[in-house]
C-alpha positions as CSV (number, residue, x, y, z in Angstrom):
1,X,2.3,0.1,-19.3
2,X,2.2,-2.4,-16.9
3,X,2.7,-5.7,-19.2
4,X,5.3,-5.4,-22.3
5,X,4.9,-7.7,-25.1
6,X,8.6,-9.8,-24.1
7,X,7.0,-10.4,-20.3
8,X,6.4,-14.1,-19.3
9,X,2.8,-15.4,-18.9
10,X,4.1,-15.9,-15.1
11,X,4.9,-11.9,-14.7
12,X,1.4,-11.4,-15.9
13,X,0.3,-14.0,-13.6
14,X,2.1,-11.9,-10.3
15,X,0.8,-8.6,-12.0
16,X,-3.1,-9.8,-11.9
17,X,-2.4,-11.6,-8.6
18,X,-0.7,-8.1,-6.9
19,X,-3.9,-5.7,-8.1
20,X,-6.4,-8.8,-6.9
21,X,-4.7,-8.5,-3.5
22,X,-4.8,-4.7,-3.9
23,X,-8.6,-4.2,-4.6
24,X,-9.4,-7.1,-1.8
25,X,-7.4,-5.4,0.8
26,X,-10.2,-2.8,0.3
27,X,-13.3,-4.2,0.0
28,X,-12.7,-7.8,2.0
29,X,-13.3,-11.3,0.5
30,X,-16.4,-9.7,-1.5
31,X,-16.8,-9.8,-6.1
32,X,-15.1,-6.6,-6.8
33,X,-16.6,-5.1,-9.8
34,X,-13.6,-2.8,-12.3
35,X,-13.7,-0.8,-15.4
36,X,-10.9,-0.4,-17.7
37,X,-10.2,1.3,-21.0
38,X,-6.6,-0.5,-21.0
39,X,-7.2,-4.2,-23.0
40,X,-3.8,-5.3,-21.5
41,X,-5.4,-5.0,-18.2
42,X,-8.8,-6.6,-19.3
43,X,-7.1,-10.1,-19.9
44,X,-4.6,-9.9,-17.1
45,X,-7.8,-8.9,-15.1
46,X,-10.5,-11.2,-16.6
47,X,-8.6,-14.5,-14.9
48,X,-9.1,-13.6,-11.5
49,X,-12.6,-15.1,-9.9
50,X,-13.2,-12.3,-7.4
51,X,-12.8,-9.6,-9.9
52,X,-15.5,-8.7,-12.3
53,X,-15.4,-6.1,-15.4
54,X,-18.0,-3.9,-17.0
55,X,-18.0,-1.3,-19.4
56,X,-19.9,1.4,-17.4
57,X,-17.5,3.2,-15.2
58,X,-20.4,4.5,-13.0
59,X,-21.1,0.3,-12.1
60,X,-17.6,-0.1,-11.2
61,X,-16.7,-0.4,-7.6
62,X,-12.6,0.7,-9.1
63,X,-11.3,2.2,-12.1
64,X,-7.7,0.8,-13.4
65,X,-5.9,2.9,-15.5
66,X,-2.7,2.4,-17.2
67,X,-3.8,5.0,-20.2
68,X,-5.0,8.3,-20.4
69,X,-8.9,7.8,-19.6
70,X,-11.3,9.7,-21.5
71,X,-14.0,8.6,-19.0
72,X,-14.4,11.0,-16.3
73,X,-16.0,8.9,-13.2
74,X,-15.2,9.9,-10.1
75,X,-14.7,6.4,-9.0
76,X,-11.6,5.2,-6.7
77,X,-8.5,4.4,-9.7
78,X,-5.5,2.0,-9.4
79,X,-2.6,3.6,-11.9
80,X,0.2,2.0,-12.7
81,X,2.0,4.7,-13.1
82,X,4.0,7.2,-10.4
83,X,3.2,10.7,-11.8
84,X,-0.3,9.7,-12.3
85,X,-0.8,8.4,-9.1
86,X,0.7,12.2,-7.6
87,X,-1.3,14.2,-9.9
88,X,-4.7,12.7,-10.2
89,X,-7.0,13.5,-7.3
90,X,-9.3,10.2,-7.7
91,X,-5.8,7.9,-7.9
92,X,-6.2,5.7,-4.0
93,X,-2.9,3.4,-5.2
94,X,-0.7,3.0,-7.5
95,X,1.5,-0.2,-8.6
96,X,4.5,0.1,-10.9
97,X,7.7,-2.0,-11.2
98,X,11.0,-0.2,-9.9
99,X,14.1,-1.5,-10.3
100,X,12.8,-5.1,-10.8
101,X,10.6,-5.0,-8.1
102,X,6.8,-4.6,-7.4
103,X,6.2,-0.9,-6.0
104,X,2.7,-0.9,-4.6
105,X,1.2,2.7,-2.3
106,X,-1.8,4.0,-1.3
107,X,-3.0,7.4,-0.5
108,X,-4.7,8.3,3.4
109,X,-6.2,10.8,2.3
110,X,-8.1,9.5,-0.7
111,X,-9.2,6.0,1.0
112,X,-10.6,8.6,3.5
113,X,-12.2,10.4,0.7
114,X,-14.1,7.4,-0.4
115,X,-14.6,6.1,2.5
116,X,-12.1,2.9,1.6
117,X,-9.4,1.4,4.5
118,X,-6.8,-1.3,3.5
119,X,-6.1,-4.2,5.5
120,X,-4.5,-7.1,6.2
121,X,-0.6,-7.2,4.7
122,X,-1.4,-4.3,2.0
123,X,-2.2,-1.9,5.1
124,X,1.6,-1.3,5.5
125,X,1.7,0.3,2.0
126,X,-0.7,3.5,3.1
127,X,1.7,6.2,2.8
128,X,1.9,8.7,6.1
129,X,2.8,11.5,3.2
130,X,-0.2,12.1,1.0
């Protein structure tokens, strides 16, 4: 999981201000509309004012997924976890925590896929290896 239950209200801030900056560097300065199954997510999510939620993965513009989903959209996903990130097809980026640091990548060849480019700062976190 991305937010444990001993985190500060300031590490959720950084969290929810790290996948804002994420799903921007994607789609420009534009309301960015996400589904989630993960309720973690939904209230670090549901501050930002660029970032909208619904409950229909096929009206989402992104899918953030820090569980197992038992949706099966075929929309671009954020995980938050590694493994995930290798192994599902769908999985653009991926942000985790390593060794007390934010660890943030995206995937070439799945922002080709759907058609997505990341810019600005973020674009330096496109791998070259998958």
């Amino acid at each position: 999981m991305i937010v444990s239950s001993n985190m500060a209200a300031s590490d959720s801030q950084w969290e929810a201000m790290i996948i804002e900056k994420m799903l921007l560097s994607m789609t420009g300065d534009k309301n960015t509309t996400i589904y989630t199954q993960d309720k973690q997510l939904k209230s670090i999510v549901n501050k930002l004012a660029k970032i909208n939620m619904t409950d229909d993965c096929e009206k989402a513009d992104f899918i953030l997924s820090d569980i197992a989903s038992n949706k099966s959209c075929k929309k671009p996903e954020i995980v938050f976890n590694y493994r995930k990130y290798r192994n599902k097809t769908n999985a653009i980026g991926v942000f985790f925590w390593q060794k007390g640091r934010p660890t943030i990548r995206f995937s070439p060849k799945r922002l080709k896929y759907f058609g997505l480019h990341v810019s600005g700062e973020l674009s330096k976190f496109v791998s070259s290896y998958n």
